[in-house]
MARTIDREN-319116 format. One record per residue (C-alpha): residue in one letter; z negated, x negated, y negated. Coordinates in steps of 0.5 Angstrom, whole numbers, plus 500, padded with zeros to 3 digits. Layout:
MARTIDREN-319116
AZXY/...
***
This chain:
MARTIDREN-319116
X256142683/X253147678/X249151684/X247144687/X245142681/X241148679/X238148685/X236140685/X233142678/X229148681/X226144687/X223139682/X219144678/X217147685/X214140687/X210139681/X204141684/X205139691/X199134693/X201127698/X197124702/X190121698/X192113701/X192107696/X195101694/X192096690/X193089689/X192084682/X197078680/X197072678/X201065676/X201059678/X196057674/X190062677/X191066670/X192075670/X199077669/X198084664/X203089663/X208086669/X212092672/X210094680/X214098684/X212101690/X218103695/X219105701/X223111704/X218116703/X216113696/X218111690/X212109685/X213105679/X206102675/X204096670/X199091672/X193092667/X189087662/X186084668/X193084673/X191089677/X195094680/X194101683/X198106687/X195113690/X198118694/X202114698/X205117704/X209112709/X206107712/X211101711/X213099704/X216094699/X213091694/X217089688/X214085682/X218084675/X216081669/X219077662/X218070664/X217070671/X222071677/X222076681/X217078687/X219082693/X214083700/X215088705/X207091707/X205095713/X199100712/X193098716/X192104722/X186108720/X186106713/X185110706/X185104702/X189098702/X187092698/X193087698/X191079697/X193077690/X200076688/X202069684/X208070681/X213063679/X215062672/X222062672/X227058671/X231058665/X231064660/X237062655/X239069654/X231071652/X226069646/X219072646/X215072640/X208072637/X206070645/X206077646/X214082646/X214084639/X220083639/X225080644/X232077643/X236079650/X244077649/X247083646/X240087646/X234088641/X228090644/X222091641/X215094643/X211099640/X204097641/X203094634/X207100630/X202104626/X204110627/X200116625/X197121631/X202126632/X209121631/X216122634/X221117636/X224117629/X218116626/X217109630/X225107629/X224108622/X218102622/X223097626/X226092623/X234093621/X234100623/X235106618/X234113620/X238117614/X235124612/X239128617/X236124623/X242120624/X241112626/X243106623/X242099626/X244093624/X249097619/X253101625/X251107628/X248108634/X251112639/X247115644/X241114647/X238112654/X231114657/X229109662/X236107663/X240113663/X243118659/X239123657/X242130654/X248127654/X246122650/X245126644/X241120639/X237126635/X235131642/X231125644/X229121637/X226128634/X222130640/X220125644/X212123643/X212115640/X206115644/X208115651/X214110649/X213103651/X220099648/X225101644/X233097645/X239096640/X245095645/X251092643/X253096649/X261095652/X261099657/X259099664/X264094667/X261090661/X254092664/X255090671/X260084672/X258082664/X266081663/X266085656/X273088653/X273092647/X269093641/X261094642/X258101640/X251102638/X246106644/X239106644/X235105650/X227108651/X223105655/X217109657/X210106659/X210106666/X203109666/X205115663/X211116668/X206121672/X204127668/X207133663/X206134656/X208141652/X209142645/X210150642/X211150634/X212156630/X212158623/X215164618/X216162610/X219165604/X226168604/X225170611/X225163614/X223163621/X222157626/X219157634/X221150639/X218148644/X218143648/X215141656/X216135659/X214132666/X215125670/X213124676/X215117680/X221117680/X223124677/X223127670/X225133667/X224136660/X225143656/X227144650/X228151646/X229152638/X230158634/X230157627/X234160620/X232153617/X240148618/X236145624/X240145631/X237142636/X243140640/X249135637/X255138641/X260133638/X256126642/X260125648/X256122653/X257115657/X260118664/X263112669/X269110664/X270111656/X275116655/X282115650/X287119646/X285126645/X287130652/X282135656/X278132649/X273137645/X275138640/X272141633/X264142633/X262148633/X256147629/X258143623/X253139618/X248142615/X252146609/X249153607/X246156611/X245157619/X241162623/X240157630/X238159638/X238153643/X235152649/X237146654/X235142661/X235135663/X233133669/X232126673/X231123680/X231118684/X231119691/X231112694/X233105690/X239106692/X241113690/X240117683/X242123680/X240126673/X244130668/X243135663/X246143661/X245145653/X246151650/X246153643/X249159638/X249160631/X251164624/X253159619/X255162611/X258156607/X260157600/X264152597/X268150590/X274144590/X276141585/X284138587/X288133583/X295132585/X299127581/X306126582/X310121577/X311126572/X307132575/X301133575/X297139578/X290142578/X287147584/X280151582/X279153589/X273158591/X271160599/X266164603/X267162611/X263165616/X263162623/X259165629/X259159636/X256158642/X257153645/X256151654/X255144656/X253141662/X253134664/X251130671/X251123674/X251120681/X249113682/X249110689/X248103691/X250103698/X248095700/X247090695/X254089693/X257096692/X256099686/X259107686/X257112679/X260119679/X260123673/X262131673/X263135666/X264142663/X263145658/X266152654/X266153646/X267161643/X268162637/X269168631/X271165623/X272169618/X274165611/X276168604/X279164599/X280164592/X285159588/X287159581/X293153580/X296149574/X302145573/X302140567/X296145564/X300150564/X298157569/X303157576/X299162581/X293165583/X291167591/X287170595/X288169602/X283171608/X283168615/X280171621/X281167628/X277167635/X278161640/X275160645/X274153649/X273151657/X274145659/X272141664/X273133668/X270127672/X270120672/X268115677/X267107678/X266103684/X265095684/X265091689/X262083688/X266079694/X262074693/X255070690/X260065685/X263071681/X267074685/X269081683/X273087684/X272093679/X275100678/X273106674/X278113673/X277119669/X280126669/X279131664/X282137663/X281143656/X285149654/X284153647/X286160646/X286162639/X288168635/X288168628/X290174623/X291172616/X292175609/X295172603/X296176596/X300171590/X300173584/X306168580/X307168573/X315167572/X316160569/X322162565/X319168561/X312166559/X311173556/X313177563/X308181567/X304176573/X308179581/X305179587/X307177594/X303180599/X304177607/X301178613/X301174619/X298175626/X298168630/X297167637/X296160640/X295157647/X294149647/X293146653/X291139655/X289133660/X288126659/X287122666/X286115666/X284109671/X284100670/X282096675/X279089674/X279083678/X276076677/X276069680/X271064679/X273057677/X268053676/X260054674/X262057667/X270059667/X273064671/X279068671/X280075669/X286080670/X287087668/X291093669/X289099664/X293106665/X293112661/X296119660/X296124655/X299131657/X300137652/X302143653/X303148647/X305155645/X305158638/X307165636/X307168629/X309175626/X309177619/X308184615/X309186610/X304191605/X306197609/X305194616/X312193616/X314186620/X318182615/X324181620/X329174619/X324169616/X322163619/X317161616/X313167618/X317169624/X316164629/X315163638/X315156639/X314151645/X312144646/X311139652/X310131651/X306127654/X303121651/X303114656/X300108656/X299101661/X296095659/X296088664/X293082661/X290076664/X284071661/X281066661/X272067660/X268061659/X260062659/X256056656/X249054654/X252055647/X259057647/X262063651/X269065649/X275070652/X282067651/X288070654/X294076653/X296082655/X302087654/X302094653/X308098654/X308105652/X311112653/X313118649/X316123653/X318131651/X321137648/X320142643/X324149644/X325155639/X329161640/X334158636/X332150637/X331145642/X328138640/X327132646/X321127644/X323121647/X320114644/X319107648/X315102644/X312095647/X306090644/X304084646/X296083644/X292077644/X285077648/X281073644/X272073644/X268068641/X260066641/X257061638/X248061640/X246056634/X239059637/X236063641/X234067635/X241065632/X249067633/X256068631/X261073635/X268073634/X272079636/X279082637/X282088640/X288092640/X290099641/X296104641/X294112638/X300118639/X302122634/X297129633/X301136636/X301137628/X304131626/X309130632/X311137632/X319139629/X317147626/X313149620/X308153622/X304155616/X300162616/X304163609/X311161606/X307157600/X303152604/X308149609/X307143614/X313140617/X312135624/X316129626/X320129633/X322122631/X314119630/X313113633/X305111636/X301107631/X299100633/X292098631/X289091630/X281090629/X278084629/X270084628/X265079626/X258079627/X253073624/X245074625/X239069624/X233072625/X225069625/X220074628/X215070627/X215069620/X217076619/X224075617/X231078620/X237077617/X245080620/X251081617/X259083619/X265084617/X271088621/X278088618/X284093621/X292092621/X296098623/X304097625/X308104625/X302108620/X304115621/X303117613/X304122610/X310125605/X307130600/X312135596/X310140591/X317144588/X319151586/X322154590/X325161591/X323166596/X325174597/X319178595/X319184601/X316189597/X320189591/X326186595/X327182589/X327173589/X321170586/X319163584/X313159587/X310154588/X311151594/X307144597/X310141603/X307136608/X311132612/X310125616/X314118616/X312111620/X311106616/X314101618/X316096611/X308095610/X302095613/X295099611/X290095612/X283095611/X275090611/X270092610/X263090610/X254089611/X249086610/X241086612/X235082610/X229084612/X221080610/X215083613/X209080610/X201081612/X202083620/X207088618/X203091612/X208090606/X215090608/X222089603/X229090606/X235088602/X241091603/X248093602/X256092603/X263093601/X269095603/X276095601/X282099604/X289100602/X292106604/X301108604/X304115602/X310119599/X311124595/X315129592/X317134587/X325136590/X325141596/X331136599/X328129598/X325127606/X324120604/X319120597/X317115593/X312110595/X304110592/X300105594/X293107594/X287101594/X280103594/X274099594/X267102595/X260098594/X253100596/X246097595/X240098596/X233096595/X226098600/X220097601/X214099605/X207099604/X203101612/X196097612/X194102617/X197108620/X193113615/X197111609/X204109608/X207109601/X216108601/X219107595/X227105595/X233106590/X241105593/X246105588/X255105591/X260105586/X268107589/X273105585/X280108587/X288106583/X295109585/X301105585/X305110583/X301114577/X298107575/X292112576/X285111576/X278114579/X271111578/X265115581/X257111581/X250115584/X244111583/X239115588/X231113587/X226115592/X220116595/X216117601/X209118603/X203120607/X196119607/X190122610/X186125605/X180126611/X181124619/X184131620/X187132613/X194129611/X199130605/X206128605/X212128601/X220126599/X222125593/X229124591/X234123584/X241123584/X244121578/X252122578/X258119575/X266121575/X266127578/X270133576/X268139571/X264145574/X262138579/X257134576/X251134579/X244131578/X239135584/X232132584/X229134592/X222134593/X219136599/X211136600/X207139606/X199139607/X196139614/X190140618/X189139625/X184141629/X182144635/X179140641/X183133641/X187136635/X191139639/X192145634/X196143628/X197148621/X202145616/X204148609/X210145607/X215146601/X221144601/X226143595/X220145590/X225146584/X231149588/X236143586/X240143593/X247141593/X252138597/X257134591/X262130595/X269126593/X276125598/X281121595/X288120597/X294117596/X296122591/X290127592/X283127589/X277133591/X271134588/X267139592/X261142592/X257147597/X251151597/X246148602/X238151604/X235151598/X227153596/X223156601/X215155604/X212155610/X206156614/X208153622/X202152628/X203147632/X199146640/X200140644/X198138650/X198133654/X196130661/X197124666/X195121672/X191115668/X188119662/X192121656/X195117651/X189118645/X183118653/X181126651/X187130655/X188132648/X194128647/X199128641/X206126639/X211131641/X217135636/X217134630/X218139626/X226141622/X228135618/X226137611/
***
């Protein structure tokens, strides 16, 4: 597949120069009252052919370099119905003008509104659309600039998309996935100026997308629709640029579009925490993956704490080789050296105890990670849909982590340690997923089914050191012991995940049908760990368990869901009622030398299937959503053995663990008015879990023998372990709001936003080594947020941003009747204006202003970024800009986790202060002219996110 692919992906950087022959096709469109039809979507197909173009201001439409001599004619547009009309070239002919075209208007469109008279902003069902013609960009913007400017989406400081209050997902370029979709390759590269609309899909899946039969939650995907006029060309953007502290940066960008064909080059080489690739998306393949088998897992390339040295370079390629048949796919690559500093700040609060950790660390991690990713999408007749999707991917990685400790129990010193951890992994994995549906009949008849197999395998070796000096709690005055322990570990962890459903559905009436399901899913996991421990000498420390160890563990995770529904589809009202049941399975065993422990749980739920949506408009609609879920114990919790790297931190599994079963149920309210500038959607999502897996902490001295003095020592000992919650029930809501006012056609804009969430979580803990139950907290947590922006953009020359956000967490233990409270308020401010036609002068303010962290914690950073630039050259192809980035040099990372008997405050080093002078050169070229009409062209890769 790899080599077909690679091939595929060579053939067309071939053919870009290869000419047809020079015959044309034009023709011009009309309603039926005699009036021009402008921006419609022509297609040309044939089985030589397959062009696509829009009809201009005057209707007309023109197609050029047309080889075959009979050919489709296939004509759609908002508003009108569908055009189809089979031509034949006229014999010895150049140029074939084609009588005018009248379209129909259609008949009925309940799931469509079109505002202000031209598609500024369509409501489609489950879909925003909006166009980018009225947006005032400045020359040069990306796709993350034109989000920005959208109504109900966020774009955070990392890049990361927010609409309607949840995150987006993936992203589609013209319908399909492109790098996988990975939302910040396309956002933070892709030119706005060739974008023609932009779409926030509650997307559910691809059974959802053919049959409209929708089961589970929605997830946020943005799909980019490129201007047709610009699907015939190529455009380049080289950027390099070298600053203070040795801070480098070279991207480059090729991107090239033919008719039914595109294919684009990235490249990235930088020291400034900007990756060009996100590891960690998975993309849409033909069925959505569940559990964690043949999963990846970890990323390689996490965040942007401390500091990292990046290389990237990855390919995305599509091709229709007829309407019936495309093929598209992407291979990324990307290495990097990351260093992060970090400080935490631990309070652990049992009844009666209370424990503090000061604890410091300095971790390297060099990765490289591989992904590739293809799909195959064939409609063999007008009733068969089939979509192949094969993945692989190979992760190899080396951390080294050096830890200092310092811990006090009821203020009173206990121990310090310094530990230091080497490891290497690596990761292939591979898998494919399919689907074929079959539509038996024009009334609603339909058979879908879909499949998947994934299959991942981690080698890990790990070498770790640990030096504790104890002081002797019964005689202050003795001298501080050591114990000194070496372990080297070696781990080899082995999954798949393999799955399949099937869905059927019956017509009833015009609205109802029936609908049955069956679901299957199976997790398998094969696992072995090995552990030996020295001593200072390099001595292995014979007959310790907790050092000395050889496990093995095998058990899978089964699940099957059948359910029946029944789906009505109204003018007003849609709803799904009906129930399913889903029996589940956990079967296995996990072996010592001296121990053999079987796995063995059957459970069984009965879930509703409940959906319900009520259109008060076509601008206005509540929906109303329940799912249900099962989730296996992970290996760490489910596992009978301690395997710690040392005998003071042990982790203990449960061989006696049931499944999870997880109740969700959403709600979603929007009411928008476009036309007046105004946009308003809330939602609130709740959960319910039965038979939690939650945590048994325990902190005990206890007595281990020192193997370098032969002697017994007491120690502090902190033991983890796992229980099913079955008397209560955690649960949690949360939830959002956001109203958006445009003014002055989009000169003044104010957005008005917030939520709040409230969550109660169950633990144990402990202070005796022999008590496996502990004492109950109930932990409540309520967290709110708030903000405040605005938006001043009169012209595409000056845009002034200014916003404040507030968030307030609040968290109280049961058992401790302990309580935490944090605030932040966050003023900002963001800008740019054109000093001259050329010249542009850009900065982003922030303020932290932080309350309730821990000593050593608290930190109030001011961020200012600024940056002057020129352009130049002829078309302003040439770009140089001077930027600045954290003029005062307050960056910070400062964060708080709180559990049911823990908090942590931390704080990491992240990029500080640095300069930079960066060149950029842009190119663009295509068949219609370029975007700005003088081949110079703009837009193109941004530069790091500062």
């Amino acid at each position: 597949m790899m080599r077909i692919t690679f091939l595929l992906f060579c053939s067309m950087l071939l053919s870009w120069g290869a000419q047809g022959q020079t015959k044309s096709v034009q023709g011009m469109l009309k309603d039926d009252k005699i009036r021009v039809v402008a921006g419609a979507s022509v297609k040309l197909i044939s089985d030589q052919d397959s062009l696509v173009t829009s009809s201009s201001i005057a209707g007309i439409f023109i197609f050029n370099n047309v080889k075959a001599s009979k050919f489709k004619i296939s004509v759609s547009n908002l508003g009108f119905e569908r055009f189809e009309q089979e031509f034949t070239y006229p014999e010895g002919e150049n140029k074939y003008i084609i009588p005018s075209f009248t379209l129909k208007p259609a008949s009925e469109l309940l799931e469509e509104v079109v505002i202000d008279g031209v598609p500024t902003v369509v409501v489609k069902g489950d879909t925003l659309e909006y166009t980018m013609k009225d947006l005032k960009l400045r020359d040069g913007s990306v796709a993350e600039d034109a989000l920005k400017k959208l109504q109900g989406v966020e774009v955070d400081k990392d890049g990361n998309v927010t609409a309607q209050g949840e995150s987006v997902k993936r992203v589609r370029i013209n319908g399909k996935d492109f790098f996988g979709g990975d939302v910040k390759t396309a956002t933070q590269n892709l030119p706005a100026n060739i974008i023609e609309k932009m779409q926030i899909v509650d997307d559910y899946g691809d059974m959802a997308n053919i049959t409209g039969n929708k089961n589970g939650d929605s997830e946020k995907v943005l799909n980019i629709q490129i201007d047709p006029k610009y699907n015939q060309g190529h455009m380049t953007t080289l950027r390099a640029g070298y600053g203070t502290e040795d801070r480098y940066q070279a991207t480059g960008m090729w991107m090239g579009m033919r008719e039914g064909e595109q294919i684009s080059i990235l490249g990235n080489l930088n020291n400034t925490n900007a990756p060009l690739f996100d590891f960690n998306t998975t993309g849409g393949g033909a069925r959505r993956q569940q559990g964690g088998g043949g999963r990846r897992g970890g990323g390689m390339f996490g965040g942007s704490d401390g500091l990292t040295k990046l290389g990237s370079i990855g390919l995305n390629a599509r091709k229709d080789f007829s309407d019936k048949l495309t093929v598209y796919g992407s291979y990324s690559y990307s290495h990097s050296d990351n260093t992060t500093l970090s400080e935490q700040f631990q309070e652990i609060t049992l009844r009666g105890i209370t424990q503090n950790d000061s604890i410091k660390s300095n971790s390297n991690n060099i990765g490289a990670s591989h992904r590739f990713e293809a799909n195959l999408e064939w409609k063999p007749s007008t009733k068969d849909y089939i979509k192949i999707t094969p993945q692989f991917g190979f992760d190899d990685g080396d951390a080294n982590t050096v830890t200092n400790s310092i811990t006090f129990r009821n203020e009173e010193f206990n121990n310090s340690q310094d530990q230091s951890i080497f490891s290497n992994s690596t990761a292939p994995r591979y898998g494919i997923s399919g689907l074929y549906n079959r539509k038996l009949n024009e009334n609603g008849r339909n058979i879908f089914m879909n499949m998947n197999y994934n299959n991942a395998k981690t080698d890990k070796d790990q070498n770790a050191i640990l030096q504790r000096l104890l002081e002797d709690p019964n005689n202050a005055d003795a001298s501080l012991n050591s114990i000194y322990e070496k372990t080297i570990q070696e781990a080899k962890n082995k999954s798949w995940n393999a799955g399949g459903s099937l869905n059927y559905t019956e017509p009833l009436s015009k609205n109802g049908k029936l609908e049955f399901t069956y679901d299957f899913n199976k997790n398998k996991y094969d696992n072995s760990n090995q552990q030996k421990g020295y001593d200072r000498d390099e001595n292995e420390i014979l007959n310790d368990p907790k050092l000395n160890f050889d496990y093995n563990y095998d058990y899978s995770f089964t699940t099957h869901r059948v359910g029946a529904n029944y789906l009505y589809s109204g003018d007003k009202v849609t709803y799904s009622i009906g129930a399913a049941a889903q029996p589940s399975q956990l079967r296995g065993s996990a072996l010592s030398s001296d121990l053999s422990v079987p796995i063995h749980r059957n459970n069984l739920n009965w879930m509703p299937i409940a959906r319900f949506e009520y259109k008060f408009s076509r601008q206005s609609n509540i929906s109303l959503n329940y799912s249900g879920s099962t989730t296996e114990p992970s290996v760490t919790q489910i596992l009978p053995f301690d395997m710690s790297t040392n005998r003071t931190s042990i982790v203990m599994g449960n061989a006696n663990l049931n499944p999870e079963f997880n109740h969700q149920m959403n709600i979603r309210f929007r009411k928008n008015d476009f036309q007046k500038g105004n946009n308003f959607f809330a939602f609130v999502n709740a959960n319910l879990a039965e038979n939690k897996i939650v945590s048994l902490n325990k902190s005990y001295l206890g007595r281990l023998k020192n193997s370098n003095t032969g002697g017994v020592d007491t120690t502090l000992i902190s033991e983890t372990r796992y229980l099913n919650e079955s008397n209560d029930h955690p649960f949690g809501i949360s939830s959002f709001y956001h109203y958006g006012k445009s003014l002055k056609e989009k000169t003044y804009n104010i957005m008005l936003m917030g939520g709040i969430s409230y969550n109660k979580r169950i633990g144990y803990s402990s202070t005796d080594s022999l008590d496996n139950i502990g004492l109950k907290n109930v932990s409540r947590n309520i967290v709110f947020n708030q903000g405040l922006m605005f938006r001043y953009n009169p012209s595409e020359n000056l845009e002034i941003n200014p916003g404040v956000r507030y968030q307030y967490n609040h968290t109280e233990n049961s058992l401790t009747n302990r309580t935490t409270n944090i605030s932040s308020w966050t003023p900002t401010l963001i800008g740019s204006v054109n000093i001259t036609p050329t010249t542009i002068f850009g900065a982003d303010l922030s303020k932290q202003f932080n309350q309730g962290y821990g000593d050593g914690i608290n930190a109030n950073p001011f961020i200012i970024n600024t940056y002057v630039e020129q352009k130049f050259l002829k078309g302003q192809r040439g770009t140089v800009r001077l930027q600045a980035f954290d003029l005062l040099n307050e960056q910070t990372n400062v964060s708080r986790t709180v559990s049911e008997s823990m908090v942590v405050d931390s704080r990491t080093n992240r990029l500080g202060r640095y300069f930079m002078l960066l060149f950029t050169y842009k190119f663009q070229k295509f068949a219609l002219g370029s975007p700005t009409g003088d081949g110079g062209g703009h837009g193109g890769m941004r530069p790091p996110r500062m």
